[in-house]
C-alpha positions in Angstrom: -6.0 -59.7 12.1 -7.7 -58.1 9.1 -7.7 -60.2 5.6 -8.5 -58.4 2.3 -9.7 -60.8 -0.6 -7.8 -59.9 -4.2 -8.3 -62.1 -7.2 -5.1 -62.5 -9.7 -4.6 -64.4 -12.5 -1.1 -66.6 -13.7 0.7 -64.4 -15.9 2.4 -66.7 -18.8 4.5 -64.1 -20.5 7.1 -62.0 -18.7 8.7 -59.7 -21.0 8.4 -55.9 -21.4 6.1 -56.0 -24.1 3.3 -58.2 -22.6 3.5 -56.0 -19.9 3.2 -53.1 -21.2 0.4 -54.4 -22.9 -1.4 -55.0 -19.8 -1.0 -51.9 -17.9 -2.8 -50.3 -21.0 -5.7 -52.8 -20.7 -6.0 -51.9 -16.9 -4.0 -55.0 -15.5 -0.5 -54.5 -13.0 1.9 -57.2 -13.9 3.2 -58.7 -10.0 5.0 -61.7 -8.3 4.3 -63.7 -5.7 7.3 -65.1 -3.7 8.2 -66.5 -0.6 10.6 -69.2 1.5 8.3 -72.1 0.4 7.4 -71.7 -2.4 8.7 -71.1 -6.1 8.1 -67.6 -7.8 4.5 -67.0 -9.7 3.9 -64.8 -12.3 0.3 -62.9 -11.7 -1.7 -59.6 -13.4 -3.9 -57.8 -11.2 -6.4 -55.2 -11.8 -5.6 -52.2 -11.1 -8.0 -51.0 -10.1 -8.4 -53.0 -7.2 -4.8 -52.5 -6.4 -5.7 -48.7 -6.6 -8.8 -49.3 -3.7 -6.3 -51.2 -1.6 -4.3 -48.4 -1.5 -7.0 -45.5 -1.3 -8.4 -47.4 1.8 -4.7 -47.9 3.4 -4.9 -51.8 2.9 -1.9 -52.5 0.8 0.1 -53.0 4.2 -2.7 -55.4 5.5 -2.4 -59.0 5.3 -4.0 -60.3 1.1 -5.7 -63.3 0.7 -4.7 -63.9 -2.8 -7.3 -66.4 -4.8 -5.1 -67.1 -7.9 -6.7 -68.5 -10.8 -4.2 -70.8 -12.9 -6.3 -72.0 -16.0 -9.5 -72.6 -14.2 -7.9 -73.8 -11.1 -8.0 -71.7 -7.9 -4.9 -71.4 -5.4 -5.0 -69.1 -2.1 -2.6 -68.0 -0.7 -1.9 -65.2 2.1 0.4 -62.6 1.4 1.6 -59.1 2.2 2.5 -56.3 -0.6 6.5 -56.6 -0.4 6.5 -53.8 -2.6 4.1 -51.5 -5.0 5.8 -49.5 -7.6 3.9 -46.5 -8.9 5.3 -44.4 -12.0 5.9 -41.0 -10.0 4.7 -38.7 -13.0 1.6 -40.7 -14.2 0.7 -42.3 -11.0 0.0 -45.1 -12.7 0.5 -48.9 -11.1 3.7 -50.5 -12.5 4.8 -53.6 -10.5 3.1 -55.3 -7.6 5.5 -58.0 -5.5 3.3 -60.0 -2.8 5.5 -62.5 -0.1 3.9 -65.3 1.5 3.1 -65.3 4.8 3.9 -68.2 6.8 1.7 -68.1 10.3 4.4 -70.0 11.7 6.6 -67.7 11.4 7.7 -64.6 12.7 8.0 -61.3 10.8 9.1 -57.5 10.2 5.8 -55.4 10.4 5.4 -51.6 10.5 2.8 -50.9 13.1 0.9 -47.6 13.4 0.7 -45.1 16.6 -2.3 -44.1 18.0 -1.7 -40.9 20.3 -4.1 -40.2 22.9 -4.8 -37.4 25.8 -3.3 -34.2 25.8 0.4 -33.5 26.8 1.1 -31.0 30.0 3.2 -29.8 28.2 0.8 -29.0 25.1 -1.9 -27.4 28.4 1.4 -25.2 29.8 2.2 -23.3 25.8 4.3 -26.1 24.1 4.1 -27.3 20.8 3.4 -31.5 20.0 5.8 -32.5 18.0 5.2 -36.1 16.1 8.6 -37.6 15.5 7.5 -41.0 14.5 4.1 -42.0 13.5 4.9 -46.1 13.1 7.3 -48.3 14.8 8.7 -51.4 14.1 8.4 -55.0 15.7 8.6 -58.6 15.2 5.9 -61.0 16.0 3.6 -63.6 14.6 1.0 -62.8 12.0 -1.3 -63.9 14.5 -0.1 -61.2 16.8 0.2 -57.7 14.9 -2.3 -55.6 16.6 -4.0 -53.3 14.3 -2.1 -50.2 15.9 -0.6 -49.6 19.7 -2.2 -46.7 21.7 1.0 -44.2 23.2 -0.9 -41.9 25.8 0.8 -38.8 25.7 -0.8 -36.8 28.4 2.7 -37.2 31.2 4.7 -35.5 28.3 6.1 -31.8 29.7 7.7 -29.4 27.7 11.3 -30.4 26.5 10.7 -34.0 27.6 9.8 -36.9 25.0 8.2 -40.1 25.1 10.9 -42.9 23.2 10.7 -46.1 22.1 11.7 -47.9 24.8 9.1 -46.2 27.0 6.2 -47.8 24.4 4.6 -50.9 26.0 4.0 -53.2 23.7 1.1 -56.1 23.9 2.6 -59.6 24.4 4.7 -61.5 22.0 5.4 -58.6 20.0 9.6 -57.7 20.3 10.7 -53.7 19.7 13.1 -53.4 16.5 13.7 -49.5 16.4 17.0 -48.0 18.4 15.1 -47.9 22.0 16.4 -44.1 22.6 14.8 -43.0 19.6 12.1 -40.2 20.4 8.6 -41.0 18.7 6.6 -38.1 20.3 8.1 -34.6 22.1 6.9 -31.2 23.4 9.1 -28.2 22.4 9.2 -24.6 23.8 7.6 -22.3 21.3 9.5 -19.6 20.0 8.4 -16.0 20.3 9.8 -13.3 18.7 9.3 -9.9 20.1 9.4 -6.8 17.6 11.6 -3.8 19.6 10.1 -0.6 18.9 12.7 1.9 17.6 15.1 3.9 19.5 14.2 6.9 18.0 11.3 8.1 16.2 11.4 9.8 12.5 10.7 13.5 12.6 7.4 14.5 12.0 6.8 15.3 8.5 6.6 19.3 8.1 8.2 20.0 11.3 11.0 21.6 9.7 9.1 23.7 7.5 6.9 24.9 10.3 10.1 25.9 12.3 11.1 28.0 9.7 8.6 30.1 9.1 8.8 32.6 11.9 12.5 33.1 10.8 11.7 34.1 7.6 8.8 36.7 8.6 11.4 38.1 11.2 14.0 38.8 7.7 11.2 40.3 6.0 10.8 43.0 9.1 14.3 43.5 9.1 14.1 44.2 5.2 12.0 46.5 5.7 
């Protein structure tokens, strides 16, 4: 399993103010928590929150190396949760659990879809449903994502998740009837041409010019 090193530091104030104050000298207030341990207040830099995230880490497993006043505690984690200020973009809160390695939890585990469905080959259109799935296992034991060849798939048929097979020791969480993958029919939408075409554009006129040169003889 992949570990990604992040320094913090104990945060000794708590209130809006300080914290506010940090986020405008670059710092993300954030929490570490867990079943065995007692809640600590850290900062973080944000902008190494910010790389984690750019580089699709934040869901990886954190070594955090927590300085307390000189003195170093680390401690592995996951990001619980990152709150980001929707208009800004800028990092608000950061809440990292402990992870015990005895003990099994919730993970969201990537797809990876390989081949080329039949139905794709015969005109169908790939249609991804679900692009993660969720299990239970050991830290030990989360793969870094679980292949799902799609190549069998014909059109109107779906691969589900109970059809996944998962490595060893990891436990399906999602409804097992739910579709993760499928191959639909495409549409096509045929333009009739019309019934009837529109006159021809001086037709009319044309038609009545020999009537009116046969009045003018009979004028005269």
């Amino acid at each position: 399993m992949e570990i990604t090193d992040l320094t913090a530091q104990v945060r000794k104030e708590q209130k809006k103010g300080p914290a506010r104050r940090l986020r405008q000298q670059g710092l993300v207030p954030a929490i570490f928590y867990g079943g065995s341990t007692e809640n600590i207040p850290l900062t973080v830099k944000s902008a190494d929150l910010l790389k984690l995230h750019k580089e699709k880490k934040d869901h990886a497993f954190i070594k955090l190396i927590i300085d307390d006043g000189g003195k170093k505690v680390e401690k592995l984690s996951l990001i619980k949760e990152l709150q980001v200020q929707p208009l800004t973009g800028i990092l608000y809160h950061a809440d990292f659990y402990e992870v015990d390695m005895k003990k099994k939890l919730v993970f969201d585990v990537s797809l990876n879809f390989t081949g080329k469905a039949i139905g794709v080959e015969n005109g169908g259109e790939l249609q991804h449903i679900k692009r993660d799935i969720k299990v239970l296992c050991l830290p030990s034991d989360l793969p870094d994502h679980i292949d799902v060849d799609i190549t069998p798939i014909e059109i109107g048929h779906s691969i589900k998740v109970k059809d996944i097979q998962l490595p060893e020791n990891l436990t399906h969480l999602d409804p097992p009837e739910a579709a993760v993958v499928s191959v639909a029919a495409v549409k096509v939408v045929k333009v009739e041409a019309a019934a009837e075409e529109a006159p021809v554009e001086g037709a009319t006129t044309a038609a009545a010019e020999p009537a009116k040169e046969e009045k003018k003889e009979k004028e005269k």
